[in-house]
N, C-alpha and C positions, 0 to 999 in steps of 0.2 A: 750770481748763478744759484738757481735753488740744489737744494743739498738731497742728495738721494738718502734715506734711513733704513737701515733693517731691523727687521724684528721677526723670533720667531715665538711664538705662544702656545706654552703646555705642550710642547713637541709634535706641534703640527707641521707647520708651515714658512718659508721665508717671507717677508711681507717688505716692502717696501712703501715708502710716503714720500708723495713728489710734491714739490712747491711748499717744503714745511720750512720755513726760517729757525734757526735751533739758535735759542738765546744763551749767551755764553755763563757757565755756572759757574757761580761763585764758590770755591769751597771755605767753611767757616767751621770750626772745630767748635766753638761754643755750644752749650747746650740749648737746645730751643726753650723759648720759656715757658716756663708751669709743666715743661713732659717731665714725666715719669721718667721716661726711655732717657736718663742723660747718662749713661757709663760707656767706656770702651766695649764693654760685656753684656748682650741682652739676651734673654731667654728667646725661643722658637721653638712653634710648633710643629710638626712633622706631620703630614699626611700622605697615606700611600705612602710609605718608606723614605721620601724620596722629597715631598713638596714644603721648604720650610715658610709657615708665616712669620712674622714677627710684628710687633706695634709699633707704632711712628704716630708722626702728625706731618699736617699740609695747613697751612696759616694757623688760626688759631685754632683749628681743630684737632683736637687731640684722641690718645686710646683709638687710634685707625688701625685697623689689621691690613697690612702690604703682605703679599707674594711674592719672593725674591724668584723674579727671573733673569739670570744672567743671559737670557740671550734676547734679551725686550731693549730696545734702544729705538726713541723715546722712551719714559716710563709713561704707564697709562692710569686715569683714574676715572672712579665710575662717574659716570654722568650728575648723579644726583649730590656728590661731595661738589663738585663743579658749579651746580644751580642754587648749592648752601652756600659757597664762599662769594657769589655772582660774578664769577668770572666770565670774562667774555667770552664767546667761543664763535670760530670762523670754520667753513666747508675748509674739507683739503680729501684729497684723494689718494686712497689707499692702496696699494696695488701686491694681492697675492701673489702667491706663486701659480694658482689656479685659478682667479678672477681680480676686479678693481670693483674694490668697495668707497662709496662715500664717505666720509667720518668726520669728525669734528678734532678741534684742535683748540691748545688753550695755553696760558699761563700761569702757575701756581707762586703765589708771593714766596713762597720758604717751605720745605720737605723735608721732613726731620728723622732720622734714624740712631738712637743713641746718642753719641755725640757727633754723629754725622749729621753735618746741615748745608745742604743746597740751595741757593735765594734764586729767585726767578728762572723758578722751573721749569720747563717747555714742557708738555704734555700732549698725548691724545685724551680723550674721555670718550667713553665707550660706556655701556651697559652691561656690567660685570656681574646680573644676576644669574646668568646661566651658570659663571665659575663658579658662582656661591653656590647653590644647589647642587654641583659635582662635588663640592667637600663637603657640604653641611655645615659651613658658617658664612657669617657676612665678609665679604672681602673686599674692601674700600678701592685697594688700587692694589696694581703693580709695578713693586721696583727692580730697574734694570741700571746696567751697569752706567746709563750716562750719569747716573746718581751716586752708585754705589765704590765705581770707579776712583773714587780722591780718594778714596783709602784701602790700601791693601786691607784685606777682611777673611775671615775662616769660617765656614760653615762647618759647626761641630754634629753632627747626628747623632752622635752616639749619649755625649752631655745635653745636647738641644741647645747649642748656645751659638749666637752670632757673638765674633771676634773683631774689633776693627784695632788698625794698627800692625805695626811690624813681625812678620811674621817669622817666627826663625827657623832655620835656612834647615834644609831637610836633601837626604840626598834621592829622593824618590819624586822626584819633578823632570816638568821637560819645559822648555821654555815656549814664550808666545809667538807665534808666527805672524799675528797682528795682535793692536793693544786695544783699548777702548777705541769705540764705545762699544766692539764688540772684541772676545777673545778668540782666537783661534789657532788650532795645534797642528802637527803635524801623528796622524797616524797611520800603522802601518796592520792593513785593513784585506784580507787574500790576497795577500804576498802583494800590495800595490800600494804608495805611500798616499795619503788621502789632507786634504786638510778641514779640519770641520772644526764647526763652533760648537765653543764648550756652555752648554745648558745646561741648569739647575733645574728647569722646570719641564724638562727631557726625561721618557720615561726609556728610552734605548736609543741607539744608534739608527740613524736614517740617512741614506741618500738619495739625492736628487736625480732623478731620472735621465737628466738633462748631462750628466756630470757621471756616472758610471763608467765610461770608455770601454777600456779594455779589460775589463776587471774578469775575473777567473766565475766563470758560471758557478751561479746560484742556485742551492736549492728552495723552492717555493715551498712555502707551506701553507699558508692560507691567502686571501683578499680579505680586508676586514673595514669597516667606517671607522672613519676619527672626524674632531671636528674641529673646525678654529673659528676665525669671526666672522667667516665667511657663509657659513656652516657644513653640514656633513663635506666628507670627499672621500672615494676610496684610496685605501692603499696595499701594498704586496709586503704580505710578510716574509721574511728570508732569512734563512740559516748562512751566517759568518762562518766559516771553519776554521778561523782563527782570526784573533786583535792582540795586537800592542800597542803597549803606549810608553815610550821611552824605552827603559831597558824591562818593563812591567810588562809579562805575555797574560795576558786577559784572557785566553783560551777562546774555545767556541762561541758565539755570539747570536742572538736571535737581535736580527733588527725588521728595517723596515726600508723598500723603495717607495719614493711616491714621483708620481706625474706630474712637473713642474714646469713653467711657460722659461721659453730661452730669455734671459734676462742679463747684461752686461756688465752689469753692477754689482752683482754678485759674484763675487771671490772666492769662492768656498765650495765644498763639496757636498755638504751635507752638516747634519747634527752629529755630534756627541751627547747622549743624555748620561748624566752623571748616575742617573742611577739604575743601571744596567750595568754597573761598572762595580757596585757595589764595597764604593768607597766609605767609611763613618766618618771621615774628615775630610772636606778639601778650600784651599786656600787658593786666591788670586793675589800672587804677589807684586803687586804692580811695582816697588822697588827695584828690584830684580829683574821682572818680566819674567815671572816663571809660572806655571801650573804647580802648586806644590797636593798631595794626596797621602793620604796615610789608610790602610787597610786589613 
């Protein structure tokens, strides 16, 4: 039975991929050979407050800039790393939350993150020049937690450092409502308990149109474009008048609804973007299964 995937990108979208076979990853704690990147500990970049890069490799290519998105599941890489390693690449079909795109699909031998390494990586590959030119550097690929997931890991913002390994145990977490390949919580959103996925690469809190109910009226405040790989789509922006997250009151909120197709397979309400949360540390503690945050 082919396996339904989500994915959502730079806090647009849910995205699902039908008929994509997901080859089983190996985790392998040795360092890839000749990276730079082989410590528990690696430097990242931050952009817009909120977007960490970090360097890795994919076979032998090394010094690759990835985009950690925890809510990307497949991880994708740009086309052209794809046509240097001559990976094969087959059609597979993409399906938004607002259309179904065409796309291609692959296999990557080894995906290296510090001393995180995954062997026979499933992938989409995509054309990731539009992301580059949104931050102002080259941006190889992105990784998501089907990769990132064998090791619990800490994104430090404030240091710029990705963590992997055991995280210790903090009392300002709420546990996972589901695990990899994607996270997601329970929160409690005008006065209504919500469950979303938790994104890195989420610039605020979003719900899906589809998935609102009964939720205590909104105030609107604008319509505005965002875009994913689809491209443009609008969306409604809206005042929260309050978030929690565990025993943590978040206060007022500005997110976002967007207009999403009724889809079965999705479980979830919406996004959490980490950074509208405005956390300088947060941690997946896959051990435990907890959200761990510090602020």
């Amino acid at each position: 039975m082919a396996k339904t995937l989500w994915i959502i990108l730079l806090c647009v979208l849910g995205l699902s991929i039908r008929a994509f076979t997901q080859s089983e990853l190996v985790p392998n704690h040795t360092p890839c050979a000749e990276s730079k990147a082989s410590s528990r500990e690696v430097p990242i970049q931050v952009y817009r407050g909120y977007l960490a890069v970090v360097e890795g490799s994919i076979g032998n290519m090394q010094n690759l800039r990835f985009l950690i998105d925890t809510g990307a599941s497949p991880s994708i890489i740009d086309e052209r790393i794809a046509n240097a390693l001559g990976s094969v690449q087959t059609p597979a079909r993409l399906a938004l939350a607002t259309r179904t795109l065409s796309v291609k699909q692959s296999t990557v031998p080894t995906m290296c993150v510090g001393t995180l390494r995954a062997n026979s990586v499933p992938v989409l590959t995509q054309d990731l020049s539009t992301v580059s030119t949104s931050l102002g550097l080259q941006i190889d690929g992105i990784i998501g937690l089907d990769v990132l997931s064998q090791s619990s890991f800490t994104i430090d913002y404030k240091s710029r450092r990705l963590r992997f390994g055991p995280i210790q145990d903090s009392t300002v977490g709420v546990p996972f409502e589901t695990g990899p390949p994607f996270v997601t919580v329970r929160v409690l959103l005008q006065d209504k308990t919500r469950r979303l996925l938790v994104d890195t690469g989420a610039s605020a809190a979003m719900l899906f149109q589809t998935h609102i109910g009964d939720i205590a009226p909104l105030q609107r405040l604008d319509t505005n474009s965002a875009a994913n790989l689809g491209g443009q789509f609008q969306r409604i922006k809206v005042a929260f008048k309050d978030m929690q997250l565990g025993e943590t009151k978040l206060g007022p909120q500005i997110g976002f609804i967007v207009e999403d197709q009724r889809d079965s397979g999705r479980d979830f309400d919406g996004v959490l973007g980490i950074a509208a949360l405005q956390f300088y540390e947060v941690g997946f503690d896959f051990e435990h299964q907890k959200l761990i945050w510090r602020h």
